[in-house]
OpenMM code with the backbone's topology and positions (N, CA, C; nanometers):
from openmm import Vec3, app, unit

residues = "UNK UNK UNK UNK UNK UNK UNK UNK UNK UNK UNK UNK UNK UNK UNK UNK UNK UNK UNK UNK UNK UNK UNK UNK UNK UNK UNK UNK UNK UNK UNK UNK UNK UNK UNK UNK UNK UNK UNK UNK UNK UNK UNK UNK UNK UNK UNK UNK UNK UNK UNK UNK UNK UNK UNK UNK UNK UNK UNK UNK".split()
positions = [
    Vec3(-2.5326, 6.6558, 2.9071),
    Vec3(-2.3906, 6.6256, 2.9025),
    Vec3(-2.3666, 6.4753, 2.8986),
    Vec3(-2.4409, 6.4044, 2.9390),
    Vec3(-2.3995, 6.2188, 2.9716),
    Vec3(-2.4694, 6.1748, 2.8148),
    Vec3(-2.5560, 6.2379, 2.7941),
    Vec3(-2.5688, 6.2299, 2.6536),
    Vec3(-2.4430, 6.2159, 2.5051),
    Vec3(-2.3624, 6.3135, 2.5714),
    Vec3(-2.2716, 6.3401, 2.4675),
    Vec3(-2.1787, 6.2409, 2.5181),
    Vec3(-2.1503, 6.2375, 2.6612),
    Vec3(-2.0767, 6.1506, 2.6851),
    Vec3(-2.0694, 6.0062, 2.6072),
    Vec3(-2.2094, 5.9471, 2.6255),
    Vec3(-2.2414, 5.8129, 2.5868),
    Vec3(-2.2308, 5.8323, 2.4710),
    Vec3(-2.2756, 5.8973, 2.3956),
    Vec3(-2.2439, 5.9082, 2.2312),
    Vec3(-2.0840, 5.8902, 2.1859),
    Vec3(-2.0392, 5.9326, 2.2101),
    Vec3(-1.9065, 5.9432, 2.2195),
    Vec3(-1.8703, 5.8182, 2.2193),
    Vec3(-1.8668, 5.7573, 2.3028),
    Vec3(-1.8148, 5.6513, 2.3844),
    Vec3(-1.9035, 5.5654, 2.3016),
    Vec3(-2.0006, 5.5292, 2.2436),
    Vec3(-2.0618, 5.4550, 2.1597),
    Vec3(-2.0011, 5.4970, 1.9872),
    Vec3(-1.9441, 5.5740, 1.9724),
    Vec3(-1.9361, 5.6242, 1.8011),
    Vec3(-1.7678, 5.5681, 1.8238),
    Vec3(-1.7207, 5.5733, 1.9208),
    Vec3(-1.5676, 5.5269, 1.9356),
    Vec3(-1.5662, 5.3629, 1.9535),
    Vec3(-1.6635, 5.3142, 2.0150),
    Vec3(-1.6430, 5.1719, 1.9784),
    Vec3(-1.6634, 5.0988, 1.8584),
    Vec3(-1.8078, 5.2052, 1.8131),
    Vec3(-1.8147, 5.1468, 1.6439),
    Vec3(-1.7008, 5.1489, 1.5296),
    Vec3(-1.6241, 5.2729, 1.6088),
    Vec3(-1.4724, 5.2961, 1.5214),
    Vec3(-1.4193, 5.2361, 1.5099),
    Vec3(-1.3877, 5.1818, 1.6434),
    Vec3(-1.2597, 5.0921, 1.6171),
    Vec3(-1.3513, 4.9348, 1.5776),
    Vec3(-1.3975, 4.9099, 1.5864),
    Vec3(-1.4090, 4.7660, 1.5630),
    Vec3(-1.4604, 4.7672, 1.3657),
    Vec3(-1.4412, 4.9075, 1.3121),
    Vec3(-1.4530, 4.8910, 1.1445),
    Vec3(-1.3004, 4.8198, 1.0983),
    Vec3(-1.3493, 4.7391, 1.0027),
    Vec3(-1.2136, 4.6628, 0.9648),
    Vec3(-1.0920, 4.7157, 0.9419),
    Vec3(-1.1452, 4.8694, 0.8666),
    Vec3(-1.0271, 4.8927, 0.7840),
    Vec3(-0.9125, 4.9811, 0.8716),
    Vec3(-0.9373, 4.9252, 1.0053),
    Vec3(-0.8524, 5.0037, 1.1109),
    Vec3(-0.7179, 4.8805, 1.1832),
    Vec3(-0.8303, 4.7685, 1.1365),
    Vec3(-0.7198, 4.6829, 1.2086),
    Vec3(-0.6898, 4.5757, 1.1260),
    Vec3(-0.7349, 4.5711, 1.0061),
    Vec3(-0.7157, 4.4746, 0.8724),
    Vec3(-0.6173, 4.4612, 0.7969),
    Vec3(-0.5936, 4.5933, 0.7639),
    Vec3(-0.4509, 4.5654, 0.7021),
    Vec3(-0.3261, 4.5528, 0.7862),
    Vec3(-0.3392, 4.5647, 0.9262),
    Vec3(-0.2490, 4.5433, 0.9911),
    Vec3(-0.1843, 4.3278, 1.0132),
    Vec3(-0.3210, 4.3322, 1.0183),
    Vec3(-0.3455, 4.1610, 1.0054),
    Vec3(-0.3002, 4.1397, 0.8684),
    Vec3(-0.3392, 4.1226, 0.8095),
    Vec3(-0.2948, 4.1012, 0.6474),
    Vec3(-0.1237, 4.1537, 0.6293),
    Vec3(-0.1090, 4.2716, 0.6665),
    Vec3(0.0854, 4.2585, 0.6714),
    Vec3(0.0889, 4.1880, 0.7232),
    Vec3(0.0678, 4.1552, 0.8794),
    Vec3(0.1013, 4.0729, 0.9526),
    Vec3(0.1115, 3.8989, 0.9457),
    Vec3(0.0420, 3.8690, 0.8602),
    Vec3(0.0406, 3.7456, 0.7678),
    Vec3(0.1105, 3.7165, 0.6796),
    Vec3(0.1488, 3.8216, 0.5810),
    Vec3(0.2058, 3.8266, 0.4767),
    Vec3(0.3524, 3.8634, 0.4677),
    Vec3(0.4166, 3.8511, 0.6327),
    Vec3(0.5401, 3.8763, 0.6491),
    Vec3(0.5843, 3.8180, 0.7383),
    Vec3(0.4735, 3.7110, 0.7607),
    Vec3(0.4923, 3.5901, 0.9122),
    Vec3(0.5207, 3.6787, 1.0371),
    Vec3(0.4891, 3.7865, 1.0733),
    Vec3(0.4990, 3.8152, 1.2272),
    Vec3(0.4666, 3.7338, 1.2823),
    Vec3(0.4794, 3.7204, 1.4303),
    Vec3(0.4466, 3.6827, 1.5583),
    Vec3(0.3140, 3.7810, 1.5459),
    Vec3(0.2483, 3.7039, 1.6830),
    Vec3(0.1837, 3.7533, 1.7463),
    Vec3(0.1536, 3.8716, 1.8053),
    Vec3(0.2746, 3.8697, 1.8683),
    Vec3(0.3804, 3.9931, 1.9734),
    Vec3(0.3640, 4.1308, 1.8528),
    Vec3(0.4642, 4.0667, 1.7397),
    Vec3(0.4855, 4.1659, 1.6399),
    Vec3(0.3525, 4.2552, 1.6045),
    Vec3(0.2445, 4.1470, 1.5728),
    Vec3(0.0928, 4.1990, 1.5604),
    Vec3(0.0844, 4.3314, 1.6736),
    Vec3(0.0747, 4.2599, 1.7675),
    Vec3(0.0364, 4.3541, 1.8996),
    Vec3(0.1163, 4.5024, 1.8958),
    Vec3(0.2333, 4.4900, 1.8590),
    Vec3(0.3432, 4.6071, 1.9082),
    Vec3(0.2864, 4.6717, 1.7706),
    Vec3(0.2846, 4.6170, 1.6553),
    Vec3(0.2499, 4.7343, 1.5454),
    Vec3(0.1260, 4.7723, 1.5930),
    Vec3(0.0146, 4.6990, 1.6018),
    Vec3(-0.1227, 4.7365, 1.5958),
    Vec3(-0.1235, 4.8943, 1.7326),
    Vec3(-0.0352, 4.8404, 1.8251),
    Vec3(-0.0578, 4.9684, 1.9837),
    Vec3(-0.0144, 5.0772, 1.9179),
    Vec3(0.1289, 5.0485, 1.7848),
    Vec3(0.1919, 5.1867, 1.7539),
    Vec3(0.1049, 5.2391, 1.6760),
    Vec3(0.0220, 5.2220, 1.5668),
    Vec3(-0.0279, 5.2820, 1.4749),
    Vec3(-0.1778, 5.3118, 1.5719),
    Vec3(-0.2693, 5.2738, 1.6847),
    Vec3(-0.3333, 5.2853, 1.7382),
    Vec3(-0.3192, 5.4690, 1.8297),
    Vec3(-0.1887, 5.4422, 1.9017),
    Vec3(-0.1516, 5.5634, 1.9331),
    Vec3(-0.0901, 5.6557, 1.8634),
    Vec3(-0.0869, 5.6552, 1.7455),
    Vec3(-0.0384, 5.7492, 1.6211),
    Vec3(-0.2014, 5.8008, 1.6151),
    Vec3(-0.2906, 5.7045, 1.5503),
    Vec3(-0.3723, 5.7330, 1.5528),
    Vec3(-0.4825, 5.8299, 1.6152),
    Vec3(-0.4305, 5.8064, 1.7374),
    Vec3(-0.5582, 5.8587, 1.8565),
    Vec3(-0.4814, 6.0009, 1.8634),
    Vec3(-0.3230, 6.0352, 1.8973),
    Vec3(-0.2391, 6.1491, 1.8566),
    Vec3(-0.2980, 6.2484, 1.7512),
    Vec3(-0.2967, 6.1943, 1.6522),
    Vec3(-0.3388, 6.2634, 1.4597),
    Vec3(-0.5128, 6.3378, 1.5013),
    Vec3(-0.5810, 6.2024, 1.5759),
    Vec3(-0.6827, 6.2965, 1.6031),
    Vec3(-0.7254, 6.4234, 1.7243),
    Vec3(-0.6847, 6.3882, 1.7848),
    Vec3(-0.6607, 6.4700, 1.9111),
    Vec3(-0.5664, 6.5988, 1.8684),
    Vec3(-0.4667, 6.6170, 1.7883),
    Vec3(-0.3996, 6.7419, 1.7558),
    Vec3(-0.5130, 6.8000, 1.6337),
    Vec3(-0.5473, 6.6874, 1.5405),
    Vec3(-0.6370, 6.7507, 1.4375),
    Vec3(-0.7472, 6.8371, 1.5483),
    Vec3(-0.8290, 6.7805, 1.6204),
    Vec3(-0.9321, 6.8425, 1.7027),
    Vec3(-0.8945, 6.9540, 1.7917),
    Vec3(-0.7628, 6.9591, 1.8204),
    Vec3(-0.7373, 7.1065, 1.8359),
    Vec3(-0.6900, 7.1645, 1.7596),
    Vec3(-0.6857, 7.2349, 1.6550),
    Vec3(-0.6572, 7.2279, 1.5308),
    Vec3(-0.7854, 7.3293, 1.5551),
] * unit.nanometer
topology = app.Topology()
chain = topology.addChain("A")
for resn in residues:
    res = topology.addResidue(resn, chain)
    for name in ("N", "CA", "C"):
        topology.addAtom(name, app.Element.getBySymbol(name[0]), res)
């Protein structure tokens, strides 16, 4: 079981740190002069959309 655990928990950090999760958020975010702030508040919303979409898909 700590097996799966750690796996897990290792395949979810490799996730998120792939670009194409938090790249184009940066790149709007450049390309429309946000703040900082602005960065942050989009990046948490589409983060928890995200984690939502998968968690209903997986019960599903």
């Amino acid at each position: 079981m700590i097996s799966i655990i750690i796996g897990s928990l290792l395949l979810s950090l490799l996730h998120a740190v792939i670009p194409n999760h938090w790249l184009p958020v940066i790149a709007i975010g450049r390309k429309e002069n946000w703040t900082i702030e602005e960065v942050k508040k989009v990046t948490l919303i589409s983060a928890i959309a995200h984690a939502l979409s998968t968690i209903l898909i997986g019960a599903i």
